[in-house]
N, C-alpha and C positions, 0 to 999 in steps of 0.2 A: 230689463236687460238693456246695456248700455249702447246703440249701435258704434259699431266702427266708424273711423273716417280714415278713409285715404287720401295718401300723403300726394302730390303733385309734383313732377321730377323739373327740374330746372335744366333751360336748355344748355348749360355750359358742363352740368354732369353728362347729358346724352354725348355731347361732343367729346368730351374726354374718354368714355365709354370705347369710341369708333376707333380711335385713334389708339388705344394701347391696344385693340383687337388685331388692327391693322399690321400692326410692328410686330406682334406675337408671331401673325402669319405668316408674314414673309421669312422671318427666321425661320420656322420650324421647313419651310418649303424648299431651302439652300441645301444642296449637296454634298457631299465630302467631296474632296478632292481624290483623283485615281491613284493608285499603286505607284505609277510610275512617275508620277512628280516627283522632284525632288526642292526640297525649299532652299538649300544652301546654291541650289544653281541659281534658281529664281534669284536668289538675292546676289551671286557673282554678276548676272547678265546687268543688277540695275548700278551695278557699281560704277563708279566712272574710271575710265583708263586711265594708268600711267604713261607721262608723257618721256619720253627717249630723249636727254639731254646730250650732243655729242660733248665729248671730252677734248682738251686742252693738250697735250703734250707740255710737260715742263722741261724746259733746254734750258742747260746749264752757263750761268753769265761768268764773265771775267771780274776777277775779285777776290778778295779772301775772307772768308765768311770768320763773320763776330763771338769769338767764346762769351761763353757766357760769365759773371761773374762769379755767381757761387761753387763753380766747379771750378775755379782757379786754383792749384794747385793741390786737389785732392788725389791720397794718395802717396803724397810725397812727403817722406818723415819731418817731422817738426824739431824744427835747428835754435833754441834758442841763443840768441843775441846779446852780447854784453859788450860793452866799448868800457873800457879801463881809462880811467883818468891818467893821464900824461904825467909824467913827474915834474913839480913846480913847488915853489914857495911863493909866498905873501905875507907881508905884514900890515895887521890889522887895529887902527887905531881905537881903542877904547877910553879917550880922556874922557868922553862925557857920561861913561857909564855912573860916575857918582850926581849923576841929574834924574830929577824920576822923572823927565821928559825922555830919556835915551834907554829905557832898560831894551831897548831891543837892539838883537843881533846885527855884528856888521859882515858884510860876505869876504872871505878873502882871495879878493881879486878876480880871476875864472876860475877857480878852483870848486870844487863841490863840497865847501866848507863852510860855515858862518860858525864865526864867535863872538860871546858876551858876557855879561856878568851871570855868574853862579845863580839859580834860582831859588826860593824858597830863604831870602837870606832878608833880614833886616836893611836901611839906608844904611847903618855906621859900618855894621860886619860887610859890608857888600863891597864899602866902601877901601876898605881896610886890608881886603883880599885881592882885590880884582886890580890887576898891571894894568895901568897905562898902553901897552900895547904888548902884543902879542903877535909870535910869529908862527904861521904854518906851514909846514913841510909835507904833501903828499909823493910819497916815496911810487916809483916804480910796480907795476903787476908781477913783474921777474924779482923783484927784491922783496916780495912781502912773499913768494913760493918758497925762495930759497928761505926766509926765515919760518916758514911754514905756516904760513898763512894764506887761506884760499880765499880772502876780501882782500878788502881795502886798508892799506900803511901808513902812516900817517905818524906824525911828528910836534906838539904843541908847547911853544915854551913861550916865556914873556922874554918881550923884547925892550925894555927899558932898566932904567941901573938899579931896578930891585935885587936885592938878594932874597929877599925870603919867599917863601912857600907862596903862591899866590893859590887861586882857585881861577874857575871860569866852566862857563857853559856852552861844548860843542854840538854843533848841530852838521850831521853828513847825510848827504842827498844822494840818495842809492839808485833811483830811479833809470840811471842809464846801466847797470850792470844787476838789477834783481832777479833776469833772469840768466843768470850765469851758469846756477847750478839747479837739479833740480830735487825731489824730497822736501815742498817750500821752505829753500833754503834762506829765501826773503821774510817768512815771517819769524824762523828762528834767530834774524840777524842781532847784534849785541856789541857795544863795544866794552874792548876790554883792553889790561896795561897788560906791556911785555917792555922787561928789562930791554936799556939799550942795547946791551951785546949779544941780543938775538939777530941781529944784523951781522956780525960780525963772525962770532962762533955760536951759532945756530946747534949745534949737536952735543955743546954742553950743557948737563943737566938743571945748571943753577939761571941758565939762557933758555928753558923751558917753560919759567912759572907762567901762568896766565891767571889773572884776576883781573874775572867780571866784574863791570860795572853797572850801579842802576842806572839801565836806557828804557827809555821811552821810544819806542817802535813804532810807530805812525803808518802801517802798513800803506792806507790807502793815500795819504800824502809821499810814500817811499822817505820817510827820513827818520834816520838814529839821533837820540838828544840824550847828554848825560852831561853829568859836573867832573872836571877832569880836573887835576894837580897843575898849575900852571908855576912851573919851576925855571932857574936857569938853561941856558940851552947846552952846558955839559953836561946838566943832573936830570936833563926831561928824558920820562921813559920815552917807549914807543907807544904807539896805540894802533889798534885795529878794530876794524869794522868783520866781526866775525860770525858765524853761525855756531849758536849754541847746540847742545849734542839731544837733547830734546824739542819740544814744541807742541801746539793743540792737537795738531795732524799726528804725533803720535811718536816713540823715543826712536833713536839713531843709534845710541851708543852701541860700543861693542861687545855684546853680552848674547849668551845664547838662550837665558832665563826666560822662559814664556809661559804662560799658562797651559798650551796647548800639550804641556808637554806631560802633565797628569791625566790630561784626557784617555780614556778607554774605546777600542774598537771593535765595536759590534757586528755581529756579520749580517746585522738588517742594515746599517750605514752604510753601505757599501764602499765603505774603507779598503784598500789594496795595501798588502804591504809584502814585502820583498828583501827576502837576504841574502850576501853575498861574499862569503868566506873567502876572504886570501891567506896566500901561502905564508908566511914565515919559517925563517929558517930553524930549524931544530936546534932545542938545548941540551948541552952536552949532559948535566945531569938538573933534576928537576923539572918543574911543568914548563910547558911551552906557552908564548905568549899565544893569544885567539883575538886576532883581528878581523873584520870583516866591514862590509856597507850595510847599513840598513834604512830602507826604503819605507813610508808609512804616506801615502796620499791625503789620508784625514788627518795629519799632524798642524796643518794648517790651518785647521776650522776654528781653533778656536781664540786665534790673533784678530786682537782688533785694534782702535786707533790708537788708541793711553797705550799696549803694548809695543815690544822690540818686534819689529816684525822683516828684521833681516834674515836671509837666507845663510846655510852654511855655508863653509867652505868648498862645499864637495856639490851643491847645489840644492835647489827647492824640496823639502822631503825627506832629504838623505842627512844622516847622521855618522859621523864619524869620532867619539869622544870616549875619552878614557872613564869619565864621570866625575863629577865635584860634587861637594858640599858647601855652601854660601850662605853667608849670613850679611841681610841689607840694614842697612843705615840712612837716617835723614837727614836732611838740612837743618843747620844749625839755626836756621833762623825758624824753623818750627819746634824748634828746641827752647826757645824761650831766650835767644841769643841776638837780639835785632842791634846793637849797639854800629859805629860809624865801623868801615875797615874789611879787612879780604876775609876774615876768619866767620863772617857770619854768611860765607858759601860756602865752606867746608862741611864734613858731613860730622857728624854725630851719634852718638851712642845714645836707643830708644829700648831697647828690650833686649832678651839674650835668647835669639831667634837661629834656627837655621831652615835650609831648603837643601832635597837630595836632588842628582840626577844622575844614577847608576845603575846602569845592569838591567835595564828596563824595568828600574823603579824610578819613581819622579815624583815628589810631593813636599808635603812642609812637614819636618818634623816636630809631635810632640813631646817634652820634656817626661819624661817617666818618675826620674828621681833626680839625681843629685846634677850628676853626670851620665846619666843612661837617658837616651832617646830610643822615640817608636818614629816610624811613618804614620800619619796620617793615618791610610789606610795598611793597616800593620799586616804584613804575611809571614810572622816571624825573625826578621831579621835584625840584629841584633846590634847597636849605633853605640858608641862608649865615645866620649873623652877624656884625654889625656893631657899630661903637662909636664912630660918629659922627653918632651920633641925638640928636635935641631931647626929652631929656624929663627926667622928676625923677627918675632911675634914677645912680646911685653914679656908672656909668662909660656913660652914654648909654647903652645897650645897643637894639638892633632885628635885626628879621630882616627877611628876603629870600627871597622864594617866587617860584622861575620852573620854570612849567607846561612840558610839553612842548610848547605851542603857541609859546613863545617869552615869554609874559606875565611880568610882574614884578610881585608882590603887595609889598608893604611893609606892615608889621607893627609899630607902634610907633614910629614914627623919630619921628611928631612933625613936620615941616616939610619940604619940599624938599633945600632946596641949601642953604640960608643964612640967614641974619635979614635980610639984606636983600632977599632975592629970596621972603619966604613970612613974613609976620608973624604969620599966625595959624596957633597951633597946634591939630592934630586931637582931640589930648587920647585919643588912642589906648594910652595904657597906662596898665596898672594898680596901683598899686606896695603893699607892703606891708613895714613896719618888720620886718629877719630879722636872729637873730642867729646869729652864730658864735661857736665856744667854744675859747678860745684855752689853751694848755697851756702856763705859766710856772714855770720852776725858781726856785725860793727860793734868797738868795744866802745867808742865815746857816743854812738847812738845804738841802744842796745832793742830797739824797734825797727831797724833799719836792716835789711838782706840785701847783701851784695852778692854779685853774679861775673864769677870769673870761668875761665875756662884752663882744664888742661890736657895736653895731647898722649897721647899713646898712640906706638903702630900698633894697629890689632890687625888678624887677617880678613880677608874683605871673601876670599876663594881659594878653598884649594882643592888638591886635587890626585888623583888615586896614583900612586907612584911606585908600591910595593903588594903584592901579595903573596901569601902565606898560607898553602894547603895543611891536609889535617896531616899529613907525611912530615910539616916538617919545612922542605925546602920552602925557600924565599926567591920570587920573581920581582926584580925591581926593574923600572923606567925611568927616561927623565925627561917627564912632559917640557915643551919648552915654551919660556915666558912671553906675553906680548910686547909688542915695545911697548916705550916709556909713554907715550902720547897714546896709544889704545887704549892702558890702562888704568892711566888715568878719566881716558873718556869713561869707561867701562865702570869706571867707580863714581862716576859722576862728581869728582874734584876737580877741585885747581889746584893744589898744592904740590909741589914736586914731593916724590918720594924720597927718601930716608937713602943714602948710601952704603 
C-alpha cells in the first residue's frame, strides 16, 4: 500500500483565502434600506441647483428695422417686363463680306439687329448674292399690333444700286422683350415674311399670308437667325419676329381636339360632372333645338404637354359645341416635300382619316367600307359620306350621323336638297389649301422620279348644322366661322385661304 503525502498550502493561497471570506462577510451583513426611502429624492437632494439668472428687458431703439432679402416682394403678382425697341433705321455696310476674314455679322447701329452674308453658302454663290450694304428698318410696337403682329417689325432691303434678288443672314436679339408674353412665348419665337401692305391694309386677306422662315432660336443666347430675301426697298417684304402657334411646352392653336376628350368617367375616379339645360325658344313646327352646359372635372386629366390644352370658351371643364368631325393633315416636309420655299410648311395629305366629337361620343373613326365608318368604340351609330354637298370642298364632300334613336345629323353639306329649295348656306365647313405629292417619271431620264406638288381645298372641320328626326322635319343652324387668322392657326397653315 502506497502511503499518502500531503500537499503543504502556500502562504499567498492562505492570504487570498481571508480576504474573499472577508468581503463575503460584510456584504451578506448590509441591510436593505427601509420602506420609506425613496431613491429619486436621494438623488434630487445630490443634484446641484439651478441658478436664477435675472432678465433684461428689451426697449425698443429709434430706426427702421432691415427686411430681409428673400421675402422682398413675396406675394406680389409677377409683372413681366418687355421694353420694345424704339423705331429706327441703319445701314449696314457689308463690302467685305466677299473676304473669308469678314463672314461675320455687322450690328446695325443701336438697333437689336445684325446683318451678314447668308450661311451654308459657297465663296462665289455668297459672293454673287449678298449687297454691298444693306438697310434696316425696326418699325414701331404700335405698328407691328396694328398689322397684327404681337413681336417685333422689321424691315431688310439692300441698300446699294443692285437690282437683283440678294440674300443675307438676319440675326434679332430678343432678350429685352422675351418676356412679354407668356405660354413660352420666347421659345416658340420664329421669324417670318409678311407682304408689304400688311402695314397698310392689314384686314386684307392677300395682306394676311405669313411664311415661316427656317430660324435658329438660340433660346439661351435669346436670339432669332435666319437667311432672308434681300430685295430692293420698294419690293422688300416685312418681316417679324413672331411666336409660332406650337412648341416643346406643348400646342396653342385654336382647336378644341384633345385626347381627353375620349376619356371615360368612372364613379371610382371621382370625376364630377354636371348639366345644365337652357331655354330656347319654341319651334313653330318640328323639333326644338336642345341646348345646354356641360360640366365634366376629369375632362382634364388627360391633357398633357404634345397636347392643345386651351380652355373653352365658357371655361375650364365646360363644353358648349354643336360637334364636328375632322380630319388632320401633316407637314409637307414630312411628306417627302423638303425642296427651298413656303410650300414645304403647308400641310399635306397622309391618309383618309377622320375624328368625331358629338353627342357625347368622341373618338377616331374606323373605316367599315367604302364610305361607311364606325367609332372606335362602336355603340351603334351609324357615319356615312357623301358627295353631294353645297360647299367649297374639291368634290362637295359631308357626312351623315344617324343615332340609334333613328336621328340624322348632317355635317357639312351646306344646304338641303337643292339651290332652289335652301338658298342660304350654313357655312358649315371648314376647308384648308392640302397638298398632295405626286411621283412623275422623267421621259429623257427614265430612272429619275420627280416630286411635284398640287393643291386642293379639302375640308380640315366641319360641323353639325342640320338635323333630321325619324318624323321627317329638318332643324338646321348656322354655326359661325373663326376668323381668318384662328383658322388658319387652327389648321396649323400659313397659307391664306381660297375666296
Amino acid at each position: 500500500m502506497r502511503a499518502s503525502r500531503r500537499h503543504k498550502a502556500h502562504p499567498w493561497a492562505r492570504a487570498l483565502a481571508v480576504t474573499i471570506t472577508s468581503a463575503l462577510t460584510v456584504t451578506l451583513l448590509q441591510g436593505t434600506p427601509a420602506l420609506g426611502d425613496d431613491p429619486d429624492e436621494a438623488r434630487e437632494k445630490r443634484r446641484p441647483k439651478t441658478q436664477d439668472v435675472a432678465s433684461t428687458p428689451v426697449v425698443e431703439q429709434e430706426g427702421q428695422p432691415t427686411p430681409l432679402e428673400h421675402t422682398k416682394g413675396y406675394g406680389e403678382t409677377f409683372r413681366p417686363k418687355a421694353a420694345w425697341p424704339k423705331a429706327g433705321s441703319a445701314t449696314v455696310d457689308l463690302a467685305g463680306s466677299k473676304k473669308r476674314s469678314a463672314l461675320s455679322s455687322a450690328k446695325a447701329g443701336s438697333l437689336p439687329v445684325r446683318v451678314g452674308p447668308a450661311k451654308g453658302m459657297t465663296r462665289s454663290a455668297m459672293a454673287a448674292v449678298t449687297p454691298t450694304r444693306a438697310k434696316v428698318d425696326v418699325l414701331s410696337h404700335a405698328a407691328a399690333q396694328k398689322a397684327g403682329i404681337d413681336g417685333l417689325l422689321l424691315k431688310v432691303a439692300r441698300a446699294d444700286s443692285g437690282t437683283t434678288n440678294g440674300k443675307v443672314s438676319v440675326e434679332v436679339d430678343y432678350a429685352a422683350f422675351a418676356q412679354a408674353y407668356g405660354g413660352d412665348w420666347a421659345q416658340r419665337l420664329r421669324l417670318v415674311e409678311l407682304p408689304a401692305c400688311a402695314l397698310t391694309t392689314p384686314e386684307a386677306a392677300k395682306c394676311q399670308t405669313v411664311t415661316p422662315l427656317k430660324t435658329d432660336n438660340n433660346v439661351r443666347e435669346q436670339k432669332l437667325t435666319a437667311d432672308v430675301a434681300a430685295l430692293p426697298a420698294a419690293k422688300a417684304p416685312l418681316l417679324a419676329a413672331a411666336a409660332a402657334p406650337s412648341g416643346g411646352s406643348g400646342s396653342y392653336t385654336a382647336t378644341s381636339l384633345a385626347p381627353s376628350a375620349s376619356w371615360q368617367v368612372a364613379g371610382q375616379t371621382g370625376g364630377f360632372t354636371w348639366q345644365y339645360p337652357l331655354r330656347v325658344p319654341p319651334a313653330v313646327a318640328g323639333p326644338s333645338p336642345q341646348l345646354g352646359l356641360g360640366y365634366n372635372s376629369a375632362s382634364t386629366d388627360g391633357r398633357t404637354a404634345s397636347s392643345n390644352n386651351q380652355t373653352s370658351w365658357i371655361g375650364e371643364g365646360f363644353d358648349l359645341s354643336a360637334g364636328y368631325i375632322e380630319r388632320s393633315y401633316r407637314s409637307c416636309t414630312e411628306d417627302g416635300h423638303d425642296e427651298a420655299g413656303s410650300q414645304k410648311y403647308d400641310l399635306c395629305w397622309h391618309s383618309d382619316n377622320a375624328t368625331m366629337n358629338f353627342g357625347g361620343r368622341a373618338g377616331e373613326l374606323v373605316k367599315k367600307g367604302k364610305d361607311e365608318w364606325r367609332l372606335k368604340q362602336d355603340d351603334g351609330t351609324r357615319i356615312e359620306r357623301k358627295y353631294d354637298g353645297f360647299n367649297s370642298d374639291n368634290n362637295d364632300e359631308y357626312w351623315v350621323v344617324t343615332t340609334t334613336d333613328g336621328t340624322r345629323y348632317h355635317f357639312g353639306k351646306g344646304k338641303r336638297e337643292s339651290e332652289a329649295a335652301d338658298t342660304e348656306n350654313t357655312g358649315a365647313t371648314f376647308e384648308v389649301p392640302v397638298g398632295f405629292l405626286f411621283l412623275t417619271q422623267a421621259v429623257e431620264r427614265p430612272f429619275v422620279v420627280m416630286k411635284s406638288i398640287g393643291w386642293e381645298v379639302r375640308p380640315s372641320r366641319v360641323r353639325s348644322a342640320a338635323m333630321s328626326p325619324m318624323a321627317g322635319e329638318t332643324l338646321k343652324s348656322w354655326p359661325e366661322k373663326p376668323a381668318r387668322g384662328a383658322l388658319l392657326a387652327f389648321a396649323g397653315h400659313s397659307r391664306s385661304l381660297p375666296q
